[in-house]
Backbone as JSON, one array per atom type, in Angstrom:
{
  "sequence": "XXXXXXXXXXXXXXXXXXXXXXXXXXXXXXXXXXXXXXXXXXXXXXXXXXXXXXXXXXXXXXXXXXXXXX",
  "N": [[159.58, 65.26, 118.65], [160.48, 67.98, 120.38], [158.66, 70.96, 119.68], [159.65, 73.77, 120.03], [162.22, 73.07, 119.58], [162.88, 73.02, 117.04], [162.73, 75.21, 115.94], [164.41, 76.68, 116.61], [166.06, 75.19, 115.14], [165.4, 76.06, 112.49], [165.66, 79.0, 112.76], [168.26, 79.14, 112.96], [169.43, 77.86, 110.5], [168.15, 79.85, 109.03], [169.76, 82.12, 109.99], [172.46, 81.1, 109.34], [172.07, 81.0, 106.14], [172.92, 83.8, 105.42], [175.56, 83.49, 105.33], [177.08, 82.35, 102.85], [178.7, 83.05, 100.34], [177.97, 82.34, 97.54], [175.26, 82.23, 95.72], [173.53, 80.04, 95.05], [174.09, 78.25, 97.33], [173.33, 79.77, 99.08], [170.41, 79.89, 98.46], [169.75, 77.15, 98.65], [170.15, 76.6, 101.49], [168.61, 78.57, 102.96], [165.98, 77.6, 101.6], [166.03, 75.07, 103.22], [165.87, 76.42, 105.51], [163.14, 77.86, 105.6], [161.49, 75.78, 104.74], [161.91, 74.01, 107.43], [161.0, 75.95, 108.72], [158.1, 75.88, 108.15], [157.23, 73.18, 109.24], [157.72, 73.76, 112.02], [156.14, 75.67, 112.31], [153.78, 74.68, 111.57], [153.58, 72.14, 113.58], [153.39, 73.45, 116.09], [151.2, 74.6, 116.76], [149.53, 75.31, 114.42], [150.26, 78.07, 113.35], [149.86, 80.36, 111.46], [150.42, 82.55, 109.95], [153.29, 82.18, 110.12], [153.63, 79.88, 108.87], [152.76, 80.33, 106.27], [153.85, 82.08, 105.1], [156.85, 81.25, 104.7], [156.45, 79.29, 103.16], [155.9, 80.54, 101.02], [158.44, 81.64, 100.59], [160.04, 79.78, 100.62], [158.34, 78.37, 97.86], [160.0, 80.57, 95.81], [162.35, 80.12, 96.24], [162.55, 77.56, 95.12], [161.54, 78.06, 92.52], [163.89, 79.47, 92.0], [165.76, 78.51, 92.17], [165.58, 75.37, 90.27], [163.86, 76.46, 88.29], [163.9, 78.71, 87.22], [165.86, 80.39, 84.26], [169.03, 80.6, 83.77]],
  "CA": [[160.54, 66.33, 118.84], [159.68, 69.11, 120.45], [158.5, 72.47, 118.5], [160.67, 74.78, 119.89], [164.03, 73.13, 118.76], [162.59, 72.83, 115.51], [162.08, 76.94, 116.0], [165.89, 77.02, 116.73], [167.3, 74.51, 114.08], [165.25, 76.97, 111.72], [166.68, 80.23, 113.15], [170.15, 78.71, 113.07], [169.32, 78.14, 109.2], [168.02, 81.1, 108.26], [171.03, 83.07, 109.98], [173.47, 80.49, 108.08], [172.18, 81.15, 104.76], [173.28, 84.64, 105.06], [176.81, 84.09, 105.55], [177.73, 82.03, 102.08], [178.72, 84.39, 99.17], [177.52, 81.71, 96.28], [173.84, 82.59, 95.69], [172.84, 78.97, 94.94], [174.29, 77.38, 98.41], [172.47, 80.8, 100.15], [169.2, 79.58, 98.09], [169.02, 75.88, 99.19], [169.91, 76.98, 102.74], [167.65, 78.98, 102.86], [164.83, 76.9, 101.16], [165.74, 74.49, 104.19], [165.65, 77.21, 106.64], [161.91, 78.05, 105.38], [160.84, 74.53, 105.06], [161.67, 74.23, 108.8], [159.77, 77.1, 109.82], [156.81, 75.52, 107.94], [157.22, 72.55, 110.26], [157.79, 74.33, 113.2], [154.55, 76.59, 112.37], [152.6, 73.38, 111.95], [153.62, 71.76, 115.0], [153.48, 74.84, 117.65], [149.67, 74.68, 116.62], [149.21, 76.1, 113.13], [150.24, 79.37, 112.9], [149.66, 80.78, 110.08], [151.36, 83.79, 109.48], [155.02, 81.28, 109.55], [153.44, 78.65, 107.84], [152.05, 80.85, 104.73], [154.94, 83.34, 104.32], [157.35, 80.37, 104.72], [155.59, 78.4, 102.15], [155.92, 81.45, 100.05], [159.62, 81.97, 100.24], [160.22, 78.24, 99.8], [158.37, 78.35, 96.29], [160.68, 81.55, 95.36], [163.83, 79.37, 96.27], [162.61, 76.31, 94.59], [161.26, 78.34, 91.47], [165.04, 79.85, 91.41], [166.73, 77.15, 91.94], [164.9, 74.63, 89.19], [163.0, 76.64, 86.77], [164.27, 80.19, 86.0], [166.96, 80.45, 83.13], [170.28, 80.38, 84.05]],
  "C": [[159.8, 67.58, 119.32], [159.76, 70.79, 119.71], [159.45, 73.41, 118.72], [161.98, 74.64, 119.53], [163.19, 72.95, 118.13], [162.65, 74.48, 115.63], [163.59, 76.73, 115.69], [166.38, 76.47, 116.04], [166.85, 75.3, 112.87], [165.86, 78.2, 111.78], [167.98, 80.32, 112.82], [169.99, 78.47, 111.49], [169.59, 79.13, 108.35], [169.63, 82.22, 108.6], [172.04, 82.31, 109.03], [173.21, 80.63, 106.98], [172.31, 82.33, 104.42], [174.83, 84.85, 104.85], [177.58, 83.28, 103.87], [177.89, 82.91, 101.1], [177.81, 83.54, 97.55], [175.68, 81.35, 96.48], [173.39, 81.36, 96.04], [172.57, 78.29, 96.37], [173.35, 78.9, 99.05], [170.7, 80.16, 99.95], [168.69, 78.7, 98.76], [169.19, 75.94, 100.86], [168.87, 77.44, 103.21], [166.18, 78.08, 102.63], [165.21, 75.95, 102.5], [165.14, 74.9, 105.85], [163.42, 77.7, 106.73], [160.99, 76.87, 105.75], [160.55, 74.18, 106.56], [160.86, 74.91, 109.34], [158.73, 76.37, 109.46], [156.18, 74.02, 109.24], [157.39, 73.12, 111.29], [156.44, 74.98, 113.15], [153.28, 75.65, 112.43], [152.41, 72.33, 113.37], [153.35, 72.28, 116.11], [151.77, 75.12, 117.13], [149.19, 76.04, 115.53], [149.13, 77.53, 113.25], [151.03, 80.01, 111.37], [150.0, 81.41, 109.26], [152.61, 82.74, 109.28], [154.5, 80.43, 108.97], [153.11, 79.36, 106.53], [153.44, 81.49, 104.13], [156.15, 82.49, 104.11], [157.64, 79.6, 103.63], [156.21, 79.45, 101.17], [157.33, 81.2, 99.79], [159.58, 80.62, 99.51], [159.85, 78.3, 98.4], [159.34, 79.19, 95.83], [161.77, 80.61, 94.93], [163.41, 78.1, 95.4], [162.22, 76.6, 92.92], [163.15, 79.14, 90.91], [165.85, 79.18, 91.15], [166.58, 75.94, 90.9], [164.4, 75.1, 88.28], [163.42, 77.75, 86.1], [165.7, 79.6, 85.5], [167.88, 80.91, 83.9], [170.7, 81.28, 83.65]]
}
């Protein structure tokens, strides 16, 4: 597949996980929208800056979504 649709099925993510009002469905959107970028940043020849900060969010969303208290 090539890297740059992977750029754009991330983009198209990240803007969709602003428009739901229920935090959770914004979260895992999101966490997919990130994940993507991380693939996209690894494919388009490791860049680093979207692959790290990426990475980052992702844990946020996956530490909100599974481990903090309810």
């Amino acid at each position: 597949m090539n890297p740059e649709i992977i750029g754009y099925i991330a983009m198209t993510l990240l803007v969709i996980s602003f428009i739901p009002k229920q935090i959770r469905l914004v979260r895992w959107i999101n966490l997919f929208a990130c994940l993507t970028f991380v693939v996209y940043g690894y494919f388009n020849g490791l860049l680093l800056p979207i692959i790290i900060s990426n990475a980052i969010v992702s844990c946020i969303q996956i530490y909100h979504l599974f481990l903090a208290k309810k």
